[in-house]
C-alpha positions in Angstrom: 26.2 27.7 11.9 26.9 28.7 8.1 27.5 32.4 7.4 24.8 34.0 5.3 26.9 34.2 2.1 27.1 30.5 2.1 23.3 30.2 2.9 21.9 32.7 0.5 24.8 30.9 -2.6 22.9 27.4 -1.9 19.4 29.1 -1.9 19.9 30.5 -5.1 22.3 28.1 -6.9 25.3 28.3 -8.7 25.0 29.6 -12.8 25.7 26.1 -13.5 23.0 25.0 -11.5 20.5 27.3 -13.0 21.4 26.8 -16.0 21.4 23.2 -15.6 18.0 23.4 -14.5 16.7 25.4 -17.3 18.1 22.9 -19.7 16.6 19.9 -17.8 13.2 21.8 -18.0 13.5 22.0 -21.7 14.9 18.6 -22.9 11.5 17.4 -20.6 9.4 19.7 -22.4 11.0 18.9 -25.7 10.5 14.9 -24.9 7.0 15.7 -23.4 6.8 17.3 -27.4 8.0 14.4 -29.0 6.1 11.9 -27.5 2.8 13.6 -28.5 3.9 14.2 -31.9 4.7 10.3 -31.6 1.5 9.2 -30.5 0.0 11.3 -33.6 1.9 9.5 -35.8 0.6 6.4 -34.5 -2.4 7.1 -34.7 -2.2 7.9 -38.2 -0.6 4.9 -39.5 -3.8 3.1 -37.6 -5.7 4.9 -39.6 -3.8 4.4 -43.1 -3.3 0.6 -41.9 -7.3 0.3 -41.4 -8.2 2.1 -45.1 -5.7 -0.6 -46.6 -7.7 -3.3 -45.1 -10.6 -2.1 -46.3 -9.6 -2.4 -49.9 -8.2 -6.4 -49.1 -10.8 -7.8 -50.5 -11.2 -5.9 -53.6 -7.8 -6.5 -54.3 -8.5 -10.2 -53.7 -10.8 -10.1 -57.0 -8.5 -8.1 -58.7 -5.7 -11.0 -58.2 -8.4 -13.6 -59.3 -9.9 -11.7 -62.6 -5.6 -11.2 -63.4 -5.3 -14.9 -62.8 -7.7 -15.8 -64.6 -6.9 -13.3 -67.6 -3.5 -14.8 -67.4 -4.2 -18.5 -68.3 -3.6 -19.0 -72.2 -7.3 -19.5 -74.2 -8.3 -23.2 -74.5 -8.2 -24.2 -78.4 -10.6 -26.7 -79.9 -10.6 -29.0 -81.9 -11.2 -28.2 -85.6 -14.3 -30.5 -85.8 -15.9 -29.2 -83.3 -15.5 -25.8 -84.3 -17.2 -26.6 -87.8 -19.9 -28.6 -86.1 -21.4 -25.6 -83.8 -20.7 -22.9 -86.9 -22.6 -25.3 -89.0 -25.4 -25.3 -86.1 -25.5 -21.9 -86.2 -25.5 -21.1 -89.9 -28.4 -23.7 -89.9 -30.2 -22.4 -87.3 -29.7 -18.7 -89.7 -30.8 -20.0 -92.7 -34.3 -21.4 -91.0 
């Protein structure tokens, strides 16, 4: 059989193992912490992600109305600028 000093050393463990066991216990609790903060985050981004998506289509018409802004104006002919003024001034003068 083991004398009692070695049987009550081994029941209660060494510093080292105490202390070992301690810092186990935290770094799990720690992790345990960071994997809920984690999951948070997560859950946020879903939530940014899905508010962007909702504003995909308004940006869609925003890209067409720049497009279309963008093109240069069309320039007509001389004549045919005279002829609908002089349609106009006609249409005035009645």
């Amino acid at each position: 059989m083991a004398p009692a000093s070695a049987t009550s050393a081994s029941q209660d463990g060494t510093y080292f193992d105490k202390q070992r066991t301690l810092l186990v216990n935290e770094v799990a609790a720690s992790m345990e912490s960071v994997l809920q903060n984690i999951n948070k985050l997560n859950r946020s981004l879903e939530g940014v992600i899905a508010v962007g998506n909702e504003f995909s289509q308004v940006e869609g018409l925003w890209s067409q109305f720049e497009n279309v802004m963008a093109k240069e104006p069309v320039v007509q002919e001389e004549g045919k600028n005279d002829a609908k003024e002089g349609t106009v001034d006609e249409g005035a003068r009645q």
